[in-house]
C-alpha positions in Angstrom: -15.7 -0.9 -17.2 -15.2 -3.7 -14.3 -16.9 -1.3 -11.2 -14.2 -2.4 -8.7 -11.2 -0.3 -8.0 -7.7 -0.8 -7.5 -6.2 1.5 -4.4 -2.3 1.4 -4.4 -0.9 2.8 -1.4 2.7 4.0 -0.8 5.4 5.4 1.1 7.7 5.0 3.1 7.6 2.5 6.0 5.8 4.6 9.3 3.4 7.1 7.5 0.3 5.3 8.5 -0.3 3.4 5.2 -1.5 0.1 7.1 -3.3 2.2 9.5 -5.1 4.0 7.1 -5.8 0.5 4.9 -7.1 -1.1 7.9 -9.5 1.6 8.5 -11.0 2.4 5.0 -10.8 -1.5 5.0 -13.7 -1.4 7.8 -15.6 1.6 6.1 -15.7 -0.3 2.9 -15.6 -3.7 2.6 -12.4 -3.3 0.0 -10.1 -6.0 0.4 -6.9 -5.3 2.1 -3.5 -7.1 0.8 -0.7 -6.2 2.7 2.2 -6.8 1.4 4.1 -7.1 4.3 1.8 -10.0 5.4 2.7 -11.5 2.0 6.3 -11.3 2.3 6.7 -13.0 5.5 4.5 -15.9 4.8 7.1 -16.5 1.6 9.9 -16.5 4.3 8.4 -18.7 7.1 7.3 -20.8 4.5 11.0 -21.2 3.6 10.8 -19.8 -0.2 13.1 -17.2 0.4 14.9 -14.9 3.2 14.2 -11.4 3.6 17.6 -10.8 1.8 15.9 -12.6 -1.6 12.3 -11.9 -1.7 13.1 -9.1 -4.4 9.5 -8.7 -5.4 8.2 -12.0 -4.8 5.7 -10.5 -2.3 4.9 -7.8 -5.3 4.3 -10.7 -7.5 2.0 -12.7 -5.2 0.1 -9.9 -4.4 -0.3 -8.5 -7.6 -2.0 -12.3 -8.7 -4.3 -12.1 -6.0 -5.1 -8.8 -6.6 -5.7 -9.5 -10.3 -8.0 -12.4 -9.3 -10.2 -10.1 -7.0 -10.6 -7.7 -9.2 -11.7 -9.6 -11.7 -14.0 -10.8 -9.7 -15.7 -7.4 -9.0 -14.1 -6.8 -5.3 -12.6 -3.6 -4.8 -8.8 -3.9 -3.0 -7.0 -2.0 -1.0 -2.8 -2.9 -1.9 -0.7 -1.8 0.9 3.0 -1.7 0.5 6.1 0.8 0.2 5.7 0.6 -3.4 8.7 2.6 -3.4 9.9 1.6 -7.6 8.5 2.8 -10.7 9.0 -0.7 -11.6 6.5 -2.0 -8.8 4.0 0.9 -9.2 3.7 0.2 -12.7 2.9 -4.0 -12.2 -0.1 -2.5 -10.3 -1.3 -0.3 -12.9 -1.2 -3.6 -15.2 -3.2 -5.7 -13.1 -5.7 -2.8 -13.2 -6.0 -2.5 -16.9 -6.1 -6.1 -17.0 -9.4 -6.6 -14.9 -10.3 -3.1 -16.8 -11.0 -1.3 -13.6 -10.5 2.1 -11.9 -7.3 3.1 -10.4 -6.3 5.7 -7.5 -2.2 5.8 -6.3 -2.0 7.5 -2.9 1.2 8.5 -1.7 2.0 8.7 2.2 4.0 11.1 3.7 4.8 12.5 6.8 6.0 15.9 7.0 7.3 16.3 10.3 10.6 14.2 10.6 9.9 14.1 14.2 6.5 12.5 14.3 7.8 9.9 11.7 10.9 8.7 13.4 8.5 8.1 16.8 6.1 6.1 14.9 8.8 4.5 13.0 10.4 3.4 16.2 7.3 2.4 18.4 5.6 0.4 15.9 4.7 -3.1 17.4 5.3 -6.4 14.9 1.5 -7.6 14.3 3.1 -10.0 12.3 5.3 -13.2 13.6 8.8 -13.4 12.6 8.2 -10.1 11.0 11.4 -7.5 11.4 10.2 -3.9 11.0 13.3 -1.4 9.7 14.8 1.1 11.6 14.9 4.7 11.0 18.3 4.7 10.0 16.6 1.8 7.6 14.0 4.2 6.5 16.1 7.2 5.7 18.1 4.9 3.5 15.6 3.3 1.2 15.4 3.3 -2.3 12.2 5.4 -2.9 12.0 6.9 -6.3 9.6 9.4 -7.0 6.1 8.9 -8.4 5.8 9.7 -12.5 1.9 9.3 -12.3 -1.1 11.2 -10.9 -1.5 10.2 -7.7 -2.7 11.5 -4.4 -0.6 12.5 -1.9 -1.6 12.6 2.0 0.3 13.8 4.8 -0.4 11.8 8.2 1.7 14.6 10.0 -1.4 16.6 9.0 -4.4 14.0 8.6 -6.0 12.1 11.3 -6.5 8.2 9.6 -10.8 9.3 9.8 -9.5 12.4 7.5 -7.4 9.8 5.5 -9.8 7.5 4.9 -12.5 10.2 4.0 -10.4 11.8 1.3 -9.8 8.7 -0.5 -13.5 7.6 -0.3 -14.2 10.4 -1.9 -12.1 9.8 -4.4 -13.3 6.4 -5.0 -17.2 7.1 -4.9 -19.1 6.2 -8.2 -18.8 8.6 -10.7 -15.3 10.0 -9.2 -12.2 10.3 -11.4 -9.4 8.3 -10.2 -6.0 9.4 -10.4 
């Protein structure tokens, strides 16, 4: 067994998953792919509009992450993940480099809190258009059919975050 592990964040745009990434990121060493950061490097490069990406960024990502992996790096995937579909290319690439996995779902309980962060979020990424919350409420998001863990930001402080899914990751830990 490859001793690198796969994290696969999702949820919903404005739960704190890049937050959260950037932070265990630090604590770590793990890479972090952002999908987001993916995706708009395919549109400024003039492969494809937001409106046609349709899991190009997935795709990209999930190469990279494959190659890390293999390579014994730990990485962090940070993306909405919000399809079955997607959620499953992840758990390939894993097999494939024949390393750990652990899904974590974010959520955020409190409508409230969501919508604000939702709608103060700055763009830290150029040409980048973040949704609305009418955008958000909307989405496709199907439920997850794996074992995964779920953490709620409107209860979690990102420290907290990043603590529970250390210690989910640390040798000798199950993942999900």
């Amino acid at each position: 067994m490859n001793e690198s592990v796969l994290i696969l964040l999702g949820g919903l745009p404005g739960t704190g998953k890049t937050t959260v990434a950037r932070a265990l990121a630090a604590a770590t060493g793990f890479w972090h792919l952002r999908i987001d950061t993916l995706e708009q490097a395919l549109v400024r490069a003039g492969l494809c509009t937001r409106e046609t990406l349709l899991g190009k960024g997935y795709e990209v990502g999930c190469a990279l992450a494959g190659e890390q992996l293999a390579q014994g790096h730990s990485v962090i995937a940070d993306c909405v993940n919000p399809l079955e579909l997607t959620r499953n290319w992840w758990r390939a690439v894993a097999s494939a480099a024949n390393c750990r996995t652990l899904e974590v779902e974010f959520i955020c309980s409190d409508a409230g809190l969501h919508r604000r962060r939702a709608e103060s979020r700055a763009v830290d990424i150029p040409g980048l258009v973040l949704p609305t919350w009418a955008e958000i409420q909307k989405r496709e998001y199907e439920p997850w059919a794996a074992p995964h863990l779920v953490l709620d930001t409107a209860l979690l402080t990102v420290q907290e975050a990043v603590e529970r899914i250390r210690n989910e990751v640390r040798p000798g830990a199950v993942c999900r």
